[in-house]
C-alpha positions as CSV (number, residue, x, y, z in Angstrom):
1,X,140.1,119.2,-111.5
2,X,141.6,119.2,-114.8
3,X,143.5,116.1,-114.4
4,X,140.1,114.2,-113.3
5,X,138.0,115.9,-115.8
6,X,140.3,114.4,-118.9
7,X,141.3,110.7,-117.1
8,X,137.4,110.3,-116.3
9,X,136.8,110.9,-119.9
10,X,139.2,108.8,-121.1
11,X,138.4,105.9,-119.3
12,X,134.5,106.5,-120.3
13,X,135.9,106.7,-123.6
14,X,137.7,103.1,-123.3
15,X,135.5,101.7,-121.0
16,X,132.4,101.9,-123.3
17,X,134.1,100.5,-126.8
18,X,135.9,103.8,-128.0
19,X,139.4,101.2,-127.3
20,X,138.3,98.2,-129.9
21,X,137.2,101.3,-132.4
22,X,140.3,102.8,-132.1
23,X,142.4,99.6,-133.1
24,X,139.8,98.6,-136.3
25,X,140.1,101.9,-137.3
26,X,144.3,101.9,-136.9
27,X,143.6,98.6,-138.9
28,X,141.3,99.7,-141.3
29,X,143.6,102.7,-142.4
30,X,146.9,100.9,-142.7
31,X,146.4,97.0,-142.7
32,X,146.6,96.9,-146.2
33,X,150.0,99.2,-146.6
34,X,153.5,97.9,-146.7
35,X,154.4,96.9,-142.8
36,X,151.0,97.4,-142.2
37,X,151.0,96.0,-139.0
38,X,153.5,98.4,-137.9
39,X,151.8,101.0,-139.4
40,X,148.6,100.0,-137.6
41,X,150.6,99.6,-134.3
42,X,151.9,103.0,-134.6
43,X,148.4,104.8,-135.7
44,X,146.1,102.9,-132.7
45,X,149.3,103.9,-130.0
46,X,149.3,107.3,-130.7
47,X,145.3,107.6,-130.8
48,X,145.5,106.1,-127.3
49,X,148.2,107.7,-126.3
50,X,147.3,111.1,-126.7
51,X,144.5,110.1,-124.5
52,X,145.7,108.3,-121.5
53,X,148.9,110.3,-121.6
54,X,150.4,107.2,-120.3
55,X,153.4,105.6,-122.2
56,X,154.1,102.4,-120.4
57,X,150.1,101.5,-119.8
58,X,149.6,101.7,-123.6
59,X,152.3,99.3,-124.2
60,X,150.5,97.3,-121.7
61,X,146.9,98.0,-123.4
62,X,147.8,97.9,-127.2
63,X,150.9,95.9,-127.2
64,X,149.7,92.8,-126.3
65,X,147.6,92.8,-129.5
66,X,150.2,95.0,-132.2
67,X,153.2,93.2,-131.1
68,X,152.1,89.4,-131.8
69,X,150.8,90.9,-135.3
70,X,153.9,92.5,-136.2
71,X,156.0,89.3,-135.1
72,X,153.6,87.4,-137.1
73,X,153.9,89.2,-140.1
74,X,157.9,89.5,-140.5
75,X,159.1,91.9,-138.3
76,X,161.6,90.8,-135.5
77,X,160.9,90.4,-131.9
78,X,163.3,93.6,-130.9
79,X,161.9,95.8,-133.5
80,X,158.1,95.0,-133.0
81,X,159.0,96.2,-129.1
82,X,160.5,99.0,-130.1
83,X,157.8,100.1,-132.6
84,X,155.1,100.1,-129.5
85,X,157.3,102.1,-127.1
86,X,158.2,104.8,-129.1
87,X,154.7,105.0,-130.4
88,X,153.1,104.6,-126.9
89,X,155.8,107.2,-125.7
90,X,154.5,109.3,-128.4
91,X,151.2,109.7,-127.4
92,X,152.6,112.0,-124.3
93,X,154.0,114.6,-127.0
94,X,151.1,114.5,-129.3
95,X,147.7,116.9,-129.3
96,X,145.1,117.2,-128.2
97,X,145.2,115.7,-124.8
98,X,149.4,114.8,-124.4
99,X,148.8,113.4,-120.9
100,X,148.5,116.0,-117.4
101,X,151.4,117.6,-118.0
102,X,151.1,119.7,-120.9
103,X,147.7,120.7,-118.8
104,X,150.0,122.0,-116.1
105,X,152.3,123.4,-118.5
106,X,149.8,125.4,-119.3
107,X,149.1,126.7,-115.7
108,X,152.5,127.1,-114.8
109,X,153.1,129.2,-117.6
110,X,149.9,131.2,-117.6
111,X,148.9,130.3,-120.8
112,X,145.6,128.1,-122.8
113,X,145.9,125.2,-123.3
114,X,145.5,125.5,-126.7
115,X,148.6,127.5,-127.1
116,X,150.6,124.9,-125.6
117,X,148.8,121.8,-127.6
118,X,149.2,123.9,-131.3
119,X,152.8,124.6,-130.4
120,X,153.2,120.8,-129.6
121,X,151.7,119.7,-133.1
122,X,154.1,119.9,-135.7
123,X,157.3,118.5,-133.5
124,X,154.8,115.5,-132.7
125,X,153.9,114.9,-136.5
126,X,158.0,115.1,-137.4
127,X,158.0,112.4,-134.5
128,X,155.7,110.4,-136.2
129,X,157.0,111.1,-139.8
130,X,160.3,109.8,-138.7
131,X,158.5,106.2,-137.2
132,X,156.6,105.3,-140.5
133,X,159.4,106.4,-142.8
134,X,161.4,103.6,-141.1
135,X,158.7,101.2,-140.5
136,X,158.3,100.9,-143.9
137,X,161.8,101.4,-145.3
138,X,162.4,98.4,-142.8
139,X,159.3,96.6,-144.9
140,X,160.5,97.8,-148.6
141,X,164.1,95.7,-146.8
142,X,162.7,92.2,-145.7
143,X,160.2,92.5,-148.2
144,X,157.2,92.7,-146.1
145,X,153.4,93.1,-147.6
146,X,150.6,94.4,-146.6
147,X,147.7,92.3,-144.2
148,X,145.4,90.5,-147.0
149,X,142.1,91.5,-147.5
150,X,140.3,89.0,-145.1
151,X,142.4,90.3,-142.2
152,X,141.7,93.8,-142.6
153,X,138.5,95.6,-141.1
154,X,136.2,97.5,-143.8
155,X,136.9,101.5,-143.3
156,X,133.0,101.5,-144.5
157,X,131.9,99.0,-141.5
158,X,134.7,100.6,-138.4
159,X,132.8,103.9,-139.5
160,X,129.8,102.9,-139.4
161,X,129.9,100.9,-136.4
162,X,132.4,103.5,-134.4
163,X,131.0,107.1,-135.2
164,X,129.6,107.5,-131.9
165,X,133.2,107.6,-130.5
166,X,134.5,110.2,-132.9
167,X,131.6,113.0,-131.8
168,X,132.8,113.6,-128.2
169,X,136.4,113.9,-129.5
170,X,135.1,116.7,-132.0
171,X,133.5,118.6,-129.2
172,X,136.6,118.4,-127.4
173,X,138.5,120.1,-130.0
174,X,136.3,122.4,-130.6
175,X,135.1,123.1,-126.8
176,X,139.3,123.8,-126.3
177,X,140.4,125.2,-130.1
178,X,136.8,127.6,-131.0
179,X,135.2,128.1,-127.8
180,X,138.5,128.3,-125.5
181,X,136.3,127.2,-122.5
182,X,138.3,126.0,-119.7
183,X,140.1,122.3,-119.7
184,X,138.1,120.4,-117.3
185,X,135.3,123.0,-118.7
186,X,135.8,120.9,-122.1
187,X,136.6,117.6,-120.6
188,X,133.1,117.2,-119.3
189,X,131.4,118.3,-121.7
190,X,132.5,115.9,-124.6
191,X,131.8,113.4,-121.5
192,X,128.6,114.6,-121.5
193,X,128.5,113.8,-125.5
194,X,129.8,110.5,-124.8
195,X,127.3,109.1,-122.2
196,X,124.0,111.0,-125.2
197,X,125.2,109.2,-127.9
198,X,126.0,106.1,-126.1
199,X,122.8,106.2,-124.9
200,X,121.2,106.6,-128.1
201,X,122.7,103.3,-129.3
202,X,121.4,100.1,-128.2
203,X,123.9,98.1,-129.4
204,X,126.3,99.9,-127.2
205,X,124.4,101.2,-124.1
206,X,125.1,97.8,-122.6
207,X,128.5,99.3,-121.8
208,X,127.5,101.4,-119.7
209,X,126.8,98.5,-117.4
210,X,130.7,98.8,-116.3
211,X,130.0,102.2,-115.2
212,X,131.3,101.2,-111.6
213,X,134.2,99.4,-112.7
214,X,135.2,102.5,-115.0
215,X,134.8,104.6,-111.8
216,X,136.7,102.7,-110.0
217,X,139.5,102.6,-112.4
218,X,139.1,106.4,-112.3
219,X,139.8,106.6,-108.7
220,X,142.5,104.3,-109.2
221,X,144.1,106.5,-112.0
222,X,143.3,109.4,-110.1
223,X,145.5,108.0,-106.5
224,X,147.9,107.3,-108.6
225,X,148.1,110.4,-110.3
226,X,147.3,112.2,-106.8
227,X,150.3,110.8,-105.0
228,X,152.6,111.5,-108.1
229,X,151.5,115.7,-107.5
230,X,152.1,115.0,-104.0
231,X,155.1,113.5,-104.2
232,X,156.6,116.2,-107.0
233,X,155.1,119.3,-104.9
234,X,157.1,118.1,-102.1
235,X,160.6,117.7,-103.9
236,X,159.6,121.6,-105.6
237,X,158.9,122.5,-102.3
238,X,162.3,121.2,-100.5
239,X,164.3,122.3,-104.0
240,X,162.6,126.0,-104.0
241,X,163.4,126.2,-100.2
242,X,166.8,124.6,-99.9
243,X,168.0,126.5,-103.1
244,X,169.2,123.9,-104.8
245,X,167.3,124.6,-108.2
246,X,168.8,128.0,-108.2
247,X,172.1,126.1,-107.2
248,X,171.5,124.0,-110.2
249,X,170.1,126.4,-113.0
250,X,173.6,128.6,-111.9
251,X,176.0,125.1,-112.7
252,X,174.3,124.4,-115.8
253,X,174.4,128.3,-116.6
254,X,178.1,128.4,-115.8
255,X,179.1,125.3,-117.5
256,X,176.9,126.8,-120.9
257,X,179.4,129.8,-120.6
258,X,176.5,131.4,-122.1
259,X,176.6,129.4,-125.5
260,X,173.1,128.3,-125.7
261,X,173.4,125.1,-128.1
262,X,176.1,123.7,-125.3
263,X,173.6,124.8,-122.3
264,X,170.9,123.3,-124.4
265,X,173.1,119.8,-124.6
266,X,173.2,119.7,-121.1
267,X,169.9,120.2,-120.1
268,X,169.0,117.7,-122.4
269,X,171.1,115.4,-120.6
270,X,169.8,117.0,-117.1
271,X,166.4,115.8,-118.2
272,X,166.6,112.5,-119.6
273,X,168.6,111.6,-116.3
274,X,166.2,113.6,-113.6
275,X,163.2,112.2,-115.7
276,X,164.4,108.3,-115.4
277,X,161.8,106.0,-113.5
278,X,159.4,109.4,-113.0
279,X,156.0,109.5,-114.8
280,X,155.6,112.2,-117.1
281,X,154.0,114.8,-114.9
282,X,156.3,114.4,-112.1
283,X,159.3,114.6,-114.4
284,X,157.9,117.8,-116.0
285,X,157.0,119.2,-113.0
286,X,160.9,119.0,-111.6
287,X,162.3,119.7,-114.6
288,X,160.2,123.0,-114.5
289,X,161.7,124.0,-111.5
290,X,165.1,122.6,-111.6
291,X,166.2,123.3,-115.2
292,X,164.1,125.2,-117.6
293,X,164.9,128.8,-115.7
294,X,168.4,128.0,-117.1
295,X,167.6,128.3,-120.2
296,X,165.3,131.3,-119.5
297,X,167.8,132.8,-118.3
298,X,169.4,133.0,-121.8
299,X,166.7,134.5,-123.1
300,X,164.9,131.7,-124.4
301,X,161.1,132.0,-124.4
302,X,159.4,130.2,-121.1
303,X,157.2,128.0,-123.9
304,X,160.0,127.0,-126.1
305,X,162.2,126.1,-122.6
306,X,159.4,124.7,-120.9
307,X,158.4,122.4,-124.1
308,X,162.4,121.4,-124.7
309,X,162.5,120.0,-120.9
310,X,159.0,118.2,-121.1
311,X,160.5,116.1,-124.2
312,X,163.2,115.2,-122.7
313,X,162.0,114.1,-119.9
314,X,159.3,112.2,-121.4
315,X,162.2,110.4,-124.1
316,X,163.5,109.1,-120.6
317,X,160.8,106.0,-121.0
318,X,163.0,105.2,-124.4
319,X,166.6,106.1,-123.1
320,X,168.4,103.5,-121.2
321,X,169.2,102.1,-118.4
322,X,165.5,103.2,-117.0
323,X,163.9,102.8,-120.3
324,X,160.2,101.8,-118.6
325,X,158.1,101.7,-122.1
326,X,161.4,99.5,-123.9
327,X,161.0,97.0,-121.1
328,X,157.6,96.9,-121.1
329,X,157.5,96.3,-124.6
330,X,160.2,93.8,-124.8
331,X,158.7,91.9,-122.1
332,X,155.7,91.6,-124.4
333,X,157.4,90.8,-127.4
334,X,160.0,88.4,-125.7
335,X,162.9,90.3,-126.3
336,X,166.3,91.3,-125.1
337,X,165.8,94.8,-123.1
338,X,169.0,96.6,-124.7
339,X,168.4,96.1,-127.9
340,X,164.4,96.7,-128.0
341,X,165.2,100.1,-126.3
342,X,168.3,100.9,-128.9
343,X,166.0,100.3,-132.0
344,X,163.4,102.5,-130.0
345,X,165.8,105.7,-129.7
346,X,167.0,104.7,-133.7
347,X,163.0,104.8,-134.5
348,X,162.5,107.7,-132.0
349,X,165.7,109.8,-133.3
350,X,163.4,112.6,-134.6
351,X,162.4,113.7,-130.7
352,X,166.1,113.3,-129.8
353,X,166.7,116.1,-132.6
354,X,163.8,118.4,-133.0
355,X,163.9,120.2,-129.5
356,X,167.4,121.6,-130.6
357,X,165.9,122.9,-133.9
358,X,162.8,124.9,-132.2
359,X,165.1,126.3,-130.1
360,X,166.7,128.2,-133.0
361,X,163.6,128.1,-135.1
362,X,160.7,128.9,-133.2
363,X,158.4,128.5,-136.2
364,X,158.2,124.7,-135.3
365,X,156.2,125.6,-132.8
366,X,154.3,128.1,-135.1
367,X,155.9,131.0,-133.6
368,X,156.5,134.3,-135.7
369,X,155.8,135.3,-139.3
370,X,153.9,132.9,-141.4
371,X,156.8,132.5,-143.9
372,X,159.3,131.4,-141.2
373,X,156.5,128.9,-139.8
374,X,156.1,127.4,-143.8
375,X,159.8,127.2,-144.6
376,X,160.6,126.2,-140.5
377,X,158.2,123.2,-141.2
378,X,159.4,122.4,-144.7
379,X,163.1,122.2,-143.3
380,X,162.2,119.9,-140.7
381,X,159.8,117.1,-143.0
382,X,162.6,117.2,-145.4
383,X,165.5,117.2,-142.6
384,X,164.0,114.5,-140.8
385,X,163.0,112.4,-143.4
386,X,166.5,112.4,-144.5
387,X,167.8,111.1,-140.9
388,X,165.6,108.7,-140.6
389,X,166.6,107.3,-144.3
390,X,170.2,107.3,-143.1
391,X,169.2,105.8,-139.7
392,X,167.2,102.8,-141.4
393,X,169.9,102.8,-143.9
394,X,167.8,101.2,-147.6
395,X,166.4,103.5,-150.5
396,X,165.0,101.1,-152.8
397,X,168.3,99.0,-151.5
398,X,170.4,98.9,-148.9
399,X,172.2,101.8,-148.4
400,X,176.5,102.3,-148.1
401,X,177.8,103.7,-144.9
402,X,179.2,106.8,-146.5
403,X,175.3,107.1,-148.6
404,X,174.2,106.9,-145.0
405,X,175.9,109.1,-143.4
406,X,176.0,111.8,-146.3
407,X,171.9,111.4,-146.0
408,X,172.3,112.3,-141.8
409,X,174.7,115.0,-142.5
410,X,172.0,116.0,-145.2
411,X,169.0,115.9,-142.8
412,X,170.8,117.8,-140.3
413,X,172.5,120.9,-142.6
414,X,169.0,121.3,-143.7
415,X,167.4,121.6,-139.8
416,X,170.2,124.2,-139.1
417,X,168.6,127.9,-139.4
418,X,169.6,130.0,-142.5
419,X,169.2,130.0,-145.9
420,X,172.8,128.9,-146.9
421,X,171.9,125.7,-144.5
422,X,168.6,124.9,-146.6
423,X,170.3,125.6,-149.9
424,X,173.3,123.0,-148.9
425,X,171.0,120.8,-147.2
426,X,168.6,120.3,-149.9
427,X,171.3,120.1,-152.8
428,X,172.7,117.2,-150.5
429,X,169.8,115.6,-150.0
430,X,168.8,115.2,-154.1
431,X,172.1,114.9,-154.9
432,X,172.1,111.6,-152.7
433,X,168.8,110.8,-153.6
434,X,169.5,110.7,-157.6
435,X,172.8,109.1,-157.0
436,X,171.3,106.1,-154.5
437,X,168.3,106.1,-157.6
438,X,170.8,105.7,-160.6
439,X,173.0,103.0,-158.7
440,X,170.2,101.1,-158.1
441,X,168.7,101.0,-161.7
442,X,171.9,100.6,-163.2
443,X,172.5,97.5,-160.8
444,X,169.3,96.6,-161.6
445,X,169.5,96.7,-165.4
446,X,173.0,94.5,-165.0
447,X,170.8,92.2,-163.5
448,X,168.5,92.1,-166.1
449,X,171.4,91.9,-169.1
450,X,172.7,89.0,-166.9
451,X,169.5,87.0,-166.8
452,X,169.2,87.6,-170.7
């Protein structure tokens, strides 16, 4: 009920206009930045994302119109492709919504919803973070500009013309984050909102005219979704009964010799691999079973396991060989596969990293004393804006191997818990910084002597 609740809305949502507002709106906010079209790409992916829950049908739905504008504008074919996938594949990991299987997560655990979406938040946003800090750092490098006036939708107009669509979103929030009614509880009723407000516009109550073909769809989504649970209950069923996920959660136990960062590494491998070629509920759904009671069994939390598994098996759509969202999106963009989906896991790095750091700092998840979860979230903007400098590799110019590589080791002292990490990490990082600032006015003032 849950699952139908939320895809119904969602393709209500679509179905009657809230898809075109969306993209203006991604347009409207960053058309006119640096690698805007990037920037727009990755803003309307994750707004639709987080509402389909579907990473390779939002590569399909948005890509065919944010990969031709990134191409268009400078960026090249591989990188516009992997811009969309790891944004689409974002959309799983991001609140409200994050697809059906944070929804089960939720049930499997015992748990609201809520709970699970607010721990979800701040990992998502140092996911996204990561994306636009190299999105544009790739701009600042090919010298890229912003879409000119004519091409970018008025904020005023988008507004003006889209409210309608943000009112039923607002009544979902609120229906799940002040009211804590039940999911499907607060999936029909910002439905509800929808169809009154659409109805009170003529200009978009036409719409409604597709009503059947956005039922249909509904159904469709719903089979498909249907025979997914299906399919998954039968392979828990067969591994609860056989043994075989006790079998496995004791040879991933073994070979952690009770070092949790080493059993952590190989569940994360466990999961990318089980997850390959599986939609995201199914993949959470085994993992669940098979793998997350390993690290349980270390004492780690049930959320903080449950969470690690479900993002690594949703980063299985950006991991090769069975990279589904890379190929989508480099069949779009008419790129090589490999390297689409290798500048995908360089933009994506931030999900390959952050489930290691919650693990030891739970207050990424906005677990524990409101000073851990301050300082927790601090460490993490700072550490992964540093990786993903040394990743992209320019600062105002392009950056040295060794500056690279002292910026990683940077970003990652400062994710490691402890103070002495964050005092290191931090004096690394502007210590970098300053030096990467002064070469590059000094170069520059050579320049200018030179000229002169």
């Amino acid at each position: 009920m849950i699952v139908f609740s939320f895809i119904l809305f969602g393709h209500f949502l679509f179905g009657t206009g809230g898809a075109s507002f969306l993209i203006n709106l991604a347009q409207a906010l960053m058309g006119r930045f640096r690698g805007g079209a990037a920037k727009i790409c990755i803003v309307a992916s994750t707004l639709m994302g987080t509402l389909s829950g579907s990473a390779v049908g939002n590569v399909a739905a948005v890509g065919v119109l944010t990969i031709p504008m990134m191409k268009r504008v400078g960026y090249p074919a591989h990188f516009a492709g992997g811009v969309e996938a790891v944004s689409s594949t974002g959309g799983c990991i991001m609140p409200p919504i994050m697809g059906a299987a944070a929804f089960i997560m939720a049930q499997f655990l015992g748990i609201p919803y809520a709970t699970v979406a607010l721990a979800a938040l701040v990992p998502a946003l140092l996911y996204y973070i990561s994306i636009f800090i190299q999105v544009d750092l790739r701009a600042a490098k090919i010298g890229l500009k912003g879409m000119s006036k004519e091409e970018v939708p008025s904020l005023t107009k988008t507004l003006k013309d889209g409210w309608i669509y943000i009112i039923p979103v607002l009544v979902l929030l609120f229906c799940l984050f002040a009211l804590f009614l039940r999911e499907s509880v607060a999936a029909l009723y910002s439905l509800a909102a929808l169809l009154l407000v659409v109805l009170c516009r003529k200009d978009v109550r036409k719409q409604l005219k597709n009503s059947l073909n956005i039922l249909e769809e509904t159904t469709q989504g719903m089979l498909e979704v249907t025979v997914i649970c299906a399919a998954a209950g039968l392979v828990v069923g067969v591994i609860t009964y056989t043994g075989l996920g006790l079998s496995l959660c004791r040879v991933l136990t073994d070979f952690g010799g009770g070092n949790l960062l080493l059993l952590a590494i190989l569940t994360a491998l466990a999961s990318i691999v089980l997850g390959m070629g599986m939609p995201v509920t199914a993949s959470y759904l085994l993992l669940a079973v098979l793998v997350a009671p390993a690290m349980e069994q270390l004492g780690v939390p049930a959320l903080l396991a449950h969470m690690f598994v479900f993002y690594y098996g949703t980063l299985s759509f950006l991991t090769p060989p069975v990279c589904l969202a890379a190929y989508a999106a480099a069949s779009i963009a008419n790129a090589p596969m490999m390297p689409t989906a290798w500048q995908a896991i360089k933009l994506g790095i931030a999900a390959y990293i952050v489930p290691f750091i919650f693990l030891f700092k739970p207050g990424l998840l906005l677990i524990g004393s409101t000073g851990d979860v301050v300082l927790s979230i601090l460490d993490g903007v700072l550490g992964i804006a540093a990786v993903a400098i040394g990743v992209e590799g320019h600062l105002r110019r392009d950056l040295s191997m060794l500056e690279r590589a002292l910026f990683i080791i940077a970003g990652i002292i400062l994710l490691i818990p402890g103070w002495w990490s964050r005092i290191v990490g931090f004096g690394l990082f502007v210590l970098i910084t300053v030096f990467v600032y002064r070469v590059g006015l000094a170069n520059k003032q050579k320049e200018v002597v030179k000229i002169s």
